[in-house]
C-alpha positions as CSV (number, residue, x, y, z in Angstrom):
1,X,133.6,83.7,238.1
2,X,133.0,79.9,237.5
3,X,132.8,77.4,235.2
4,X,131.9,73.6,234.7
5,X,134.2,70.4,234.5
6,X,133.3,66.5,233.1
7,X,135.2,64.8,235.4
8,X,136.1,60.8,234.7
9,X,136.2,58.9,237.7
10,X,139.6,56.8,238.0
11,X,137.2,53.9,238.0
12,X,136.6,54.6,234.4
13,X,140.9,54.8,233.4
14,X,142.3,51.2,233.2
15,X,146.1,51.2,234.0
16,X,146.8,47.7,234.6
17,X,146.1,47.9,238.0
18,X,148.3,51.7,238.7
19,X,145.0,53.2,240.2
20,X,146.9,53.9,243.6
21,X,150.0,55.7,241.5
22,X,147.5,57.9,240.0
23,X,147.4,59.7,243.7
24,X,151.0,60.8,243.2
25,X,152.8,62.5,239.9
26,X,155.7,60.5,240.6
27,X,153.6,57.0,240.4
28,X,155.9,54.2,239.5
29,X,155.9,52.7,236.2
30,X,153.6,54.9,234.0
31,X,155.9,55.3,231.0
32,X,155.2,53.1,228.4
33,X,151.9,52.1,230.4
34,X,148.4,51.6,228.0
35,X,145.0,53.0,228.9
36,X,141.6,53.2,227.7
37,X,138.1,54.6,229.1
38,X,134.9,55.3,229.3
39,X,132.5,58.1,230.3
40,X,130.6,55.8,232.7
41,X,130.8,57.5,236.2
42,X,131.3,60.6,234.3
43,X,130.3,63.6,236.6
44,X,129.8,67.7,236.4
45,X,131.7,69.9,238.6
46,X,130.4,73.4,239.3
47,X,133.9,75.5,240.2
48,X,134.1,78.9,241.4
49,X,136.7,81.3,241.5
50,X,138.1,84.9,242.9
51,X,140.2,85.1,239.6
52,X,140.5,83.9,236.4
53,X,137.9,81.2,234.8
54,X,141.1,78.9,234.9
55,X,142.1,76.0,237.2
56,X,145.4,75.5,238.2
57,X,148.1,73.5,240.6
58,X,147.6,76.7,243.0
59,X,150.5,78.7,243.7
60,X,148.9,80.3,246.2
61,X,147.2,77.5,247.9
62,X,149.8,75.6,250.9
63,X,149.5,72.1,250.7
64,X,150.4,71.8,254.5
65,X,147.6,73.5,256.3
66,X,149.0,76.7,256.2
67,X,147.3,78.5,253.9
68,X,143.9,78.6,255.8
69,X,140.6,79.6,254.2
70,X,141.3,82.6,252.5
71,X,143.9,81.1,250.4
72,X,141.2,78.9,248.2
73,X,141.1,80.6,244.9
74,X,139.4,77.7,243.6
75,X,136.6,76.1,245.6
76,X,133.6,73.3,244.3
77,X,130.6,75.4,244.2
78,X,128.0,72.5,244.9
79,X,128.7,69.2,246.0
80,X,130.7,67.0,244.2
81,X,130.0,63.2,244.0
82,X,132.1,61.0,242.2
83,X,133.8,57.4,242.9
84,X,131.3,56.5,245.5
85,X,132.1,59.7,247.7
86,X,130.8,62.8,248.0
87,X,132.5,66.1,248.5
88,X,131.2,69.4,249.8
89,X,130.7,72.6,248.6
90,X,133.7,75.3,249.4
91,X,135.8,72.2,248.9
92,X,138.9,73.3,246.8
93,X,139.7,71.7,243.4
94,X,143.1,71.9,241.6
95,X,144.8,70.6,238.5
96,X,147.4,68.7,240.3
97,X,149.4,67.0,236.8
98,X,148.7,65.9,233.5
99,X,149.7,63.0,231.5
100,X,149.9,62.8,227.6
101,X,149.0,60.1,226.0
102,X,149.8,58.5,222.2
103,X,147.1,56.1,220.0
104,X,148.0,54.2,217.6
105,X,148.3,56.6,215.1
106,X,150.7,59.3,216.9
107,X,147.4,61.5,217.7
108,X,148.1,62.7,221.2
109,X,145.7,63.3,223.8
110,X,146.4,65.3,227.6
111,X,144.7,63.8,230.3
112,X,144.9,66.4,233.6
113,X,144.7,65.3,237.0
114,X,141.4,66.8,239.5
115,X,142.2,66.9,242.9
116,X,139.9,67.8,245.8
117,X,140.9,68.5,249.0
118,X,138.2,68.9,252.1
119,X,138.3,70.4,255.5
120,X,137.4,69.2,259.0
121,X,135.7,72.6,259.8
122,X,133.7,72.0,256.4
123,X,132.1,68.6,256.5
124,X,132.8,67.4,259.6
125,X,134.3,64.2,258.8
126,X,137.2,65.0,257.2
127,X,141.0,65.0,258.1
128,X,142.2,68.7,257.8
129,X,143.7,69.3,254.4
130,X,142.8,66.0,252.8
131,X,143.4,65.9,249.0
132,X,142.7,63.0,246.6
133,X,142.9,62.6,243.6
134,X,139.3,61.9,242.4
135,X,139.7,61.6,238.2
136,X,140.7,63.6,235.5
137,X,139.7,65.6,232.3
138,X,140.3,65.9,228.7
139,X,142.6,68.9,228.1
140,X,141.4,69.4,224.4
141,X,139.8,67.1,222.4
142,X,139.1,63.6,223.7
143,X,139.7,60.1,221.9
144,X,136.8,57.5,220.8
145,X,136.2,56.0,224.1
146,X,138.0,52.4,224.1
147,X,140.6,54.0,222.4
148,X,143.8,52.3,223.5
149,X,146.6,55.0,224.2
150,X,150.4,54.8,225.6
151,X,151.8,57.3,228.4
152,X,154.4,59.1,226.5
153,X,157.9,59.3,227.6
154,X,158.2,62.1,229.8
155,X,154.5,63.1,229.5
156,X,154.1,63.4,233.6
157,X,153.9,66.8,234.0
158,X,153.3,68.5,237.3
159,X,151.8,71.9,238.0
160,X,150.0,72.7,234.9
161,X,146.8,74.8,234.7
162,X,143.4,74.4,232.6
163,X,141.4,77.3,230.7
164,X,138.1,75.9,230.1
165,X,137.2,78.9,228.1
166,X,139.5,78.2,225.5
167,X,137.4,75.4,224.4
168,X,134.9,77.9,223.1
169,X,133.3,77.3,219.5
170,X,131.8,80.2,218.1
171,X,130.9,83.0,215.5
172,X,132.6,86.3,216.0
173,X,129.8,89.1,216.2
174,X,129.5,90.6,212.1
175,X,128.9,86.8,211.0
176,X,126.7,86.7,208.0
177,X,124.4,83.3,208.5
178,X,123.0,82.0,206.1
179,X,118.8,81.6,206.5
180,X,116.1,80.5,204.2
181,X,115.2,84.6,204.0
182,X,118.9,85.4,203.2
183,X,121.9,86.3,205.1
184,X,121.8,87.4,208.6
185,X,124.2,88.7,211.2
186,X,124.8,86.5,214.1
187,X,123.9,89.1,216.5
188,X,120.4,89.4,214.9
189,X,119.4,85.8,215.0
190,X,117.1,84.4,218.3
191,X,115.8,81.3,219.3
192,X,113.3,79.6,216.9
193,X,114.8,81.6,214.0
194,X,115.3,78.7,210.8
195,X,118.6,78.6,209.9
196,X,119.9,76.9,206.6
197,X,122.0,73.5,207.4
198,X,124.1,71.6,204.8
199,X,122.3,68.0,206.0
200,X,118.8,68.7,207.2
201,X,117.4,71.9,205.2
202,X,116.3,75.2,207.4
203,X,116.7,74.1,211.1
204,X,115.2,75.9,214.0
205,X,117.9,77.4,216.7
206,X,117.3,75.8,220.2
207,X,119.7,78.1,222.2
208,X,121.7,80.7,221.1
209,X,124.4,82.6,223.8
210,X,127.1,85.4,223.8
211,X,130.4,85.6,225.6
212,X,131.9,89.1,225.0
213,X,135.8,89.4,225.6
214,X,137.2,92.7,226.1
215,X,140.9,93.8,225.0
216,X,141.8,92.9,228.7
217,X,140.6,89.3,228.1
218,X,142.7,88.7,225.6
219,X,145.3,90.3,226.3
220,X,145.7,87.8,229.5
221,X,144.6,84.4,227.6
222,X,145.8,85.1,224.1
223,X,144.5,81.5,223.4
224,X,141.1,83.4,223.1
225,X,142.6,85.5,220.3
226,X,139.9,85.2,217.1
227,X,140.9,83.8,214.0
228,X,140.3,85.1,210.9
229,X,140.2,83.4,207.9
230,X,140.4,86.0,204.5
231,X,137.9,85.9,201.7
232,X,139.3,82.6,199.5
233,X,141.6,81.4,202.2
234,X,139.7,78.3,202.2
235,X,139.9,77.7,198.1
236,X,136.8,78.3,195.1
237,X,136.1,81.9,196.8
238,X,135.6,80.9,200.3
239,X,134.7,82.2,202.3
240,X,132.9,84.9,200.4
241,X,133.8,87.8,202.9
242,X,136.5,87.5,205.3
243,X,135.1,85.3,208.7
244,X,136.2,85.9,212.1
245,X,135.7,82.9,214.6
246,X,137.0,81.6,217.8
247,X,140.6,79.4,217.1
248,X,138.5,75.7,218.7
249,X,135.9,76.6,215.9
250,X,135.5,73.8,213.2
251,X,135.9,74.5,209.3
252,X,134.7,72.5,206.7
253,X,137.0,71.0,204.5
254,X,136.4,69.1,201.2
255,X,139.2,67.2,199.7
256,X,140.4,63.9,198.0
257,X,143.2,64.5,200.4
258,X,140.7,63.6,202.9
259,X,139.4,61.2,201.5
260,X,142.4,59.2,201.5
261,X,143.6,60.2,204.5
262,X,140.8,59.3,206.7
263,X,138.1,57.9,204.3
264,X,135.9,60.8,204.4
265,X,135.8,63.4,202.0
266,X,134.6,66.0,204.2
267,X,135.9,66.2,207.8
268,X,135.6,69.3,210.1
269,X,138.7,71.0,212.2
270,X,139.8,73.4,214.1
271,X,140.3,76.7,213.2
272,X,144.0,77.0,215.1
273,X,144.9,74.1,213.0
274,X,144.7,75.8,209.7
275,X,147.3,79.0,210.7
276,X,149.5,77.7,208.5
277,X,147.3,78.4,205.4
278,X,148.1,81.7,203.8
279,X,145.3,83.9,204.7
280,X,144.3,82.5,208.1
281,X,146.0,84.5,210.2
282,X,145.1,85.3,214.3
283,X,143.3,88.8,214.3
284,X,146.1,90.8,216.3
285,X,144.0,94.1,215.2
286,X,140.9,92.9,217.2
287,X,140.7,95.4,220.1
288,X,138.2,92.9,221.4
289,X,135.6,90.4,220.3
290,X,132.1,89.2,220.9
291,X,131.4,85.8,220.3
292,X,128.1,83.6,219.9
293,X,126.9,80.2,220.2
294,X,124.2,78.6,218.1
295,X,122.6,75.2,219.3
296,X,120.4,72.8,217.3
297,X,118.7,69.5,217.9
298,X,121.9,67.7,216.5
299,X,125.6,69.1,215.4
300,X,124.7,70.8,212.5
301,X,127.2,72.2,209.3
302,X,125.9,76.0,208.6
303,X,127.1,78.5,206.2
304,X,128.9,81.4,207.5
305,X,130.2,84.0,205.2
306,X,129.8,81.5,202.8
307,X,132.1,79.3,204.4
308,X,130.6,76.0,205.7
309,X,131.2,75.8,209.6
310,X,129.7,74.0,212.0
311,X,127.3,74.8,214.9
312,X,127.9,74.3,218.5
313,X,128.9,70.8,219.3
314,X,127.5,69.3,222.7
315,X,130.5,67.4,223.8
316,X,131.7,67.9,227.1
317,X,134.8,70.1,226.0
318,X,132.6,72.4,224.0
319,X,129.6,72.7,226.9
320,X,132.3,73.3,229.6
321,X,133.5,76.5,227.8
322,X,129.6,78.4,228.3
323,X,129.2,78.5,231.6
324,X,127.1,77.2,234.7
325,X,123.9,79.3,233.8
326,X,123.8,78.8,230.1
327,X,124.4,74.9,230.8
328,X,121.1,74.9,232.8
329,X,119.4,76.3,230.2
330,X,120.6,74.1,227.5
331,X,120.2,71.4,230.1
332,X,116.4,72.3,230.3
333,X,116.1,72.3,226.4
334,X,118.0,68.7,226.2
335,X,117.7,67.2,229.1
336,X,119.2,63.9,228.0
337,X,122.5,65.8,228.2
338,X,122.6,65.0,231.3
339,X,122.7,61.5,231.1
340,X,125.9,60.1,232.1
341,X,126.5,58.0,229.3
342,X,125.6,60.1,226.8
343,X,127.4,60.8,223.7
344,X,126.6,63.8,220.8
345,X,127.1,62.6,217.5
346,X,129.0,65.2,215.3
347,X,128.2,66.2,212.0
348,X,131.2,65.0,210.0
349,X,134.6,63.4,211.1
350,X,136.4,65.7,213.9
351,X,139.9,66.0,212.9
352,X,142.5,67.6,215.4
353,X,145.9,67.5,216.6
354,X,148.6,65.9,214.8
355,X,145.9,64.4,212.0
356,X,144.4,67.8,210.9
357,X,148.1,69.7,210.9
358,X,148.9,65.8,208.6
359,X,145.7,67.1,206.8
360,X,147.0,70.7,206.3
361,X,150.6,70.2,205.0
362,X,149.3,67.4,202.6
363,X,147.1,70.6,201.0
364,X,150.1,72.8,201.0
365,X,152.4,70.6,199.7
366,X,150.4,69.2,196.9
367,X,149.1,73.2,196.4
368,X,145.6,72.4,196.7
369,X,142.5,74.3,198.4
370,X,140.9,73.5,201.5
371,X,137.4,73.1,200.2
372,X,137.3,71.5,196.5
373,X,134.2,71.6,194.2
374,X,131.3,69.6,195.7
């Protein structure tokens, strides 16, 4: 199996100087440290793995030598080069710690820690067993770059593990979208088919992918587990018929409780963050689940069930979560998406974490629907 990571180069973290602690989990003086970044330096890494698409601290991997070649579980499938070094296939790549991190506002953001570690019998050069630290990812959604954030108290956490797939936003196969010839299922539509978008009329579909996950899936990564949101969970009779999406997928809400809480009446979040809504409930019953991917020529907000949702987002996190193969292809399709420094612009407002679950009680308390007459 395999899968792709956006790494940012330490280069790109500004720590007042810590850049040598950020080698060690037990680096001196992080707590109360600030931080900002940037995506310049920002590189792909192709992983591959014997097990699950997941990247971990390895438990099985001996940090002393001893371990040999046939304890790698997760190895660089092409060359990696990042920070002014390059770093060679079959090199192993772990998720050594990660470090939450506060704005402002109390939003909180995880930052983990990629380490690579090289052979001698694999490039040559190398000291045996040679692992550095060589930059870190977004574990969930990512700040506004320049954002200025605090290391929390006690947010130094070693051995943690990544699931890139949990990032995945998509329809649930049975999703009726909405076309300028009618309803359609999800499963029916193909590339070039016009689909109806809230902002730019019927829209042509660019790329469109599947990712099936059997009961064994989610049994194992129950962060995978659909969500499904009942017919007029969402307020006014929406959705229509009851939708079934993956818990990273965005929902459109509509609300003068948006409005004044970040100046936007209509803002988009996460499925998972809305459980608390009567109605949207994980779909326990789903023996398994087939989901799909729709890509435009921007972010686009569709209508799904009669629920307004959006389309696949190409932000790191969310392109991660498709795979090597299907990246190419988009990459061939929108080849700027390449570009180091480039950054998607979404739809609507992106509201997560601490400000969408803010967002969600504000609605319950106050006993008012998600999605308010336009």
């Amino acid at each position: 199996m395999g899968f792709t990571l956006k790494i940012i180069p330490l280069s790109s973290l500004n720590f007042s100087g810590t850049e040598a602690n950020l080698q060690y989990v037990d680096g001196s003086g992080w707590w109360g440290k600030t931080t900002s970044y940037t995506t310049e330096g920002a590189t792909t890494a192709e992983v591959r793995t014997d097990g699950a698409a997941e990247l971990t601290d390895d438990p099985l991997w001996s940090d002393d030598g001893n371990g040999g070649i046939e304890s790698r579980t997760q190895i660089l499938d092409q060359p990696l080069e990042i920070g002014g070094k390059t770093y060679p296939a079959g090199a192993a790549i772990e998720d050594e710690y990660e470090i939450t991190l506060q704005d402002a506002d109390g939003n909180r953001y995880v930052l983990a820690a990629i380490s690579v570690t090289t052979f001698s019998d694999e490039d040559g050069t190398a000291s045996a067993n040679e692992t550095t630290i060589v930059g870190f990812i977004w574990d969930g959604p990512a700040p506004p770059q320049g954002t200025v954030l605090t290391v929390v108290p006690g947010g130094v956490k070693d051995h943690q593990s990544l699931d890139p797939s949990t990032v995945q936003v998509c329809f649930a196969a049975g999703t009726m979208i909405r076309t300028p010839k009618g309803d359609r299922r999800v499963e029916d539509l193909a590339v070039d088919d016009l689909v109806l978008t809230k902002d730019h009329g019927p829209q042509p579909i660019r790329w469109i992918g599947r990712s099936p996950k059997t009961a064994e899936d989610l049994a194992r990564n129950e962060k995978l587990r659909p969500i499904r949101i009942r017919a007029g969970a969402l307020g006014q009779g929406i959705p229509e018929n009851d939708l079934v999406v993956s818990p990273q997928h965005r929902i459109l809400v509509r609300s003068k409780i948006a409005e004044r809480l970040f100046g936007a009446k209509e803002v988009l979040i996460a499925a998972k963050q809305l459980l608390q809504v009567e109605g949207i409930d994980i779909a326990e019953d789903l023996a398994g689940v087939e989901y799909f991917h729709i890509l435009f020529d921007r972010h686009e907000v569709v209508i799904s069930n009669g629920a307004e949702t959006e389309s696949l987002f190409t932000g790191p996190q969310a392109l991660k979560s498709v795979g090597r193969a299907a990246i190419e292809e988009i990459f061939a399709i929108f080849p700027e998406l390449r570009a180091r420094d480039y950054t998607p612009t979404a739809a609507r407002m992106l509201v997560s974490g601490r400000q969408g679950r803010k967002m969600v009680m504000r609605h319950l308390q106050h006993k008012r629907g998600l999605v308010a007459v336009a």
